[in-house]
C-alpha positions as CSV (number, residue, x, y, z in Angstrom):
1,X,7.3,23.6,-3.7
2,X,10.6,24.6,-2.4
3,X,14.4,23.7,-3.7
4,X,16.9,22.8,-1.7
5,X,20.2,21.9,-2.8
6,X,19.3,22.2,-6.5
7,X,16.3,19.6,-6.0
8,X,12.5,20.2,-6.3
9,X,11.3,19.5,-3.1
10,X,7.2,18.8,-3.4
11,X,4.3,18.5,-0.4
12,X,1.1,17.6,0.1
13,X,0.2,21.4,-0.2
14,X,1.6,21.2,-3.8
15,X,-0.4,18.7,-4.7
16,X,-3.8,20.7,-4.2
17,X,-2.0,22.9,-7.0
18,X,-2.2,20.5,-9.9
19,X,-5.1,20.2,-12.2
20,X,-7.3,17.3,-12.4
21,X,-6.4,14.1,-14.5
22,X,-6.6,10.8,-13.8
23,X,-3.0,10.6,-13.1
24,X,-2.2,9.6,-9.6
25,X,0.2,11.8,-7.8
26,X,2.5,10.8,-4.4
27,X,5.3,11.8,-2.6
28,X,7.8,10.2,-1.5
29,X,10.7,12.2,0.4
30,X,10.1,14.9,-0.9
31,X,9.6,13.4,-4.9
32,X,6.9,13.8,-7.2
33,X,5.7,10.3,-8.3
34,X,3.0,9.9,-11.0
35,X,1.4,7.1,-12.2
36,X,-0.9,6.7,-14.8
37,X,-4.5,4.3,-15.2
38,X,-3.2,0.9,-14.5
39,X,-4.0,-2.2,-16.7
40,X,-7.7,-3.5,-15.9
41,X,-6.2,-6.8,-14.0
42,X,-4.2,-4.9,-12.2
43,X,-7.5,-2.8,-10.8
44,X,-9.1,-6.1,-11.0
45,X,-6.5,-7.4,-8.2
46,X,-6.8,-4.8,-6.1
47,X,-10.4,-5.3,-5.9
48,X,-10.1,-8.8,-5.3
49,X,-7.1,-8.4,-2.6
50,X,-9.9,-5.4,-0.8
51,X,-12.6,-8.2,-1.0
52,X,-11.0,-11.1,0.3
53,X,-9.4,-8.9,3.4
54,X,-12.8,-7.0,3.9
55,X,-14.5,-10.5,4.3
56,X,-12.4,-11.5,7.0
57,X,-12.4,-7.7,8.6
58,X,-16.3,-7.9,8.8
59,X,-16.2,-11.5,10.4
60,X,-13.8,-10.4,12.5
61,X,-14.1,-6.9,13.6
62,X,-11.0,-6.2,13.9
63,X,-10.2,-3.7,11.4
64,X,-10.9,-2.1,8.2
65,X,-10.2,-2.6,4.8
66,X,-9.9,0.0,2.3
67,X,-8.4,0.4,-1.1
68,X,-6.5,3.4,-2.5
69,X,-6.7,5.4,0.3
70,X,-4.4,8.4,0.9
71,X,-2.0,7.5,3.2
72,X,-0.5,11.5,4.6
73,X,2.6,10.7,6.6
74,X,3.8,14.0,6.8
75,X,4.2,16.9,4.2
76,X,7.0,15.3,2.3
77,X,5.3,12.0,2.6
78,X,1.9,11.4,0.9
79,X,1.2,7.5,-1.0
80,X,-1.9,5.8,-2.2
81,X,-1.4,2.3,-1.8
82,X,-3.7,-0.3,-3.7
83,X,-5.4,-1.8,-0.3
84,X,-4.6,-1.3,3.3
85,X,-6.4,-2.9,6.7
86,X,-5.7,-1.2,9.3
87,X,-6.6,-2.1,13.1
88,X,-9.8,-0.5,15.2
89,X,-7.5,1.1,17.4
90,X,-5.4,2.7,14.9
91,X,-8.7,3.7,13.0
92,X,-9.4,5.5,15.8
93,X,-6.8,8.2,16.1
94,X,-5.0,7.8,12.9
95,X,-7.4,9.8,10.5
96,X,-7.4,13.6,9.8
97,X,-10.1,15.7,9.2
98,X,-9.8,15.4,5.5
99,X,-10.4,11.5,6.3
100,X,-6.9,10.5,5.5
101,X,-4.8,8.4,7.2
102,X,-1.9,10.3,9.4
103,X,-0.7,6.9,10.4
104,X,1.0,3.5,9.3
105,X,-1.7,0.6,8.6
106,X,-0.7,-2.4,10.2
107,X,-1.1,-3.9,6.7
108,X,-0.8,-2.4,2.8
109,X,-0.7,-4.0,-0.5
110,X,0.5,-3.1,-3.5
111,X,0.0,-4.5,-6.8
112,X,2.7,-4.3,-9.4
113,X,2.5,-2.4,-12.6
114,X,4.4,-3.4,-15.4
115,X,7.9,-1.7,-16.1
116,X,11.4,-1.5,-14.1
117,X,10.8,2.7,-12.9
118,X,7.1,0.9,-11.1
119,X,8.8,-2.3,-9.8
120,X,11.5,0.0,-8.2
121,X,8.9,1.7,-6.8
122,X,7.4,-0.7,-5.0
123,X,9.8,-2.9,-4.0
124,X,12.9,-0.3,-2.9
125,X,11.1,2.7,-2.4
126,X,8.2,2.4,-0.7
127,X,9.2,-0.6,1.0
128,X,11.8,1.5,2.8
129,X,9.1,4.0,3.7
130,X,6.7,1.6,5.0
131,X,9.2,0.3,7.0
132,X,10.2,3.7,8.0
133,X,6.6,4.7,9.3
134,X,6.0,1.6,11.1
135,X,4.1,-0.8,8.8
136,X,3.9,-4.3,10.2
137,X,2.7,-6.3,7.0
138,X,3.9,-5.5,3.0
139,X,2.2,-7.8,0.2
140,X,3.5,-7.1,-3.5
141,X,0.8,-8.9,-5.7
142,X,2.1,-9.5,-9.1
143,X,-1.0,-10.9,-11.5
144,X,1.2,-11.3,-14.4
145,X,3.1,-14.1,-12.7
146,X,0.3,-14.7,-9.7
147,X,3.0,-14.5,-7.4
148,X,2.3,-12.9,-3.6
149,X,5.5,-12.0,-1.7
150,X,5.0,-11.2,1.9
151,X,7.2,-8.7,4.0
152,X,7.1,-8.6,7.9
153,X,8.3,-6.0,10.0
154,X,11.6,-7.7,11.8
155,X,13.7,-5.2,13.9
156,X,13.0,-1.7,12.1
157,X,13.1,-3.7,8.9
158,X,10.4,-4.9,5.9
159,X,11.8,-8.0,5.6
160,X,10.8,-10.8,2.8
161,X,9.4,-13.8,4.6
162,X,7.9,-15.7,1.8
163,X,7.3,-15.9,-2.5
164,X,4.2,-17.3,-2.4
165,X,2.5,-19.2,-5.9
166,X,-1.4,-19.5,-7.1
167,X,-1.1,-22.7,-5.1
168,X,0.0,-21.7,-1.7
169,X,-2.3,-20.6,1.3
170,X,-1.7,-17.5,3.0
171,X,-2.3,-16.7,6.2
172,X,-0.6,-13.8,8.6
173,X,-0.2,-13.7,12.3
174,X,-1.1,-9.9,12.3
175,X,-4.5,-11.6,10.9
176,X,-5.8,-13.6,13.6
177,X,-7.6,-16.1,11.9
178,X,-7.1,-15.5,8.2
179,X,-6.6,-17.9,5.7
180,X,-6.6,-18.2,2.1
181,X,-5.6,-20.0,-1.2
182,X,-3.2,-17.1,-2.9
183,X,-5.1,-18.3,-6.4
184,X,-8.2,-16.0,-5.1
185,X,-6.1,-13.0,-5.2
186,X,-6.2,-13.9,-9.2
187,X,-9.6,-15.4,-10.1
């Protein structure tokens, strides 16, 4: 952990420094983020969202699925988002030795938790870097409201493209083929 200009600047090598908990620890420009055990629906989404994308990867072999996964940028950048998919040919030279991902997914999720510090997470800050790095696809799940709102890469931008509702179908044109009632992401 270094400081410059009278911040704490933390990196992935920091992180192997902290004891264990069941906190989850990432960085985000150089920022400690923790996060404590999330509600049960909100773990309960996340499986759900992991399911219903795995489904569709195995019929389609395109990609993989996988939830919480770390996601290692670079030193100063070092997330776990809920659920990511991420192509076959990204698989294949996007994962370090460690088995974490060194490159964008074409696709992460992140399900909110409750509270305005989280939602700013999620929506300002790692939005930004997920556009930053490249991602092409950003889903916030929200199962308190069962709302779904979908960002697609336009320009070098994350841009909101739709709120979707428990009664709206989903589908993605990064997901060649996939289709599905948003209301499955909350059964």
């Amino acid at each position: 952990m270094s400081q410059a200009t009278n911040r704490v600047y933390w990196t992935t090598e920091d992180l192997k420094l902290l004891p264990e908990s069941s906190n989850r620890y990432e960085i985000i420009d150089g920022h400690l983020l923790m996060t404590r055990a999330p509600h049960w629906k909100h773990q309960k989404a996340i499986v759900k969202a992991s399911r219903i994308l795995d489904t569709w990867s195995e019929t389609s072999q395109l990609g993989e699925t996988v939830a919480t996964p770390g996601v290692i940028f670079d030193d100063a950048d070092n997330v776990i988002p809920d659920v990511i998919w991420i192509s076959n040919e990204r698989l294949a030279v996007g994962v370090d030795e460690e088995g974490h991902f060194t490159i964008a997914p074409e696709l992460i999720i992140e399900v909110l938790s409750p509270g305005t510090q989280n939602e700013r997470r999620d929506r300002e800050t790692k939005l930004k870097l997920y556009a930053e790095r490249g991602v092409q696809e950003y889903w916030i799940l929200d199962w308190r409201t069962q709302q779904l709102e979908v960002y697609r890469r336009q320009d070098a931008l994350l841009t909101l493209v739709a709120t979707l509702f428990a009664q709206d179908m989903l589908s993605s044109p990064l997901l060649i083929g996939f289709n599905c009632s948003v209301a499955e992401f909350f059964r």
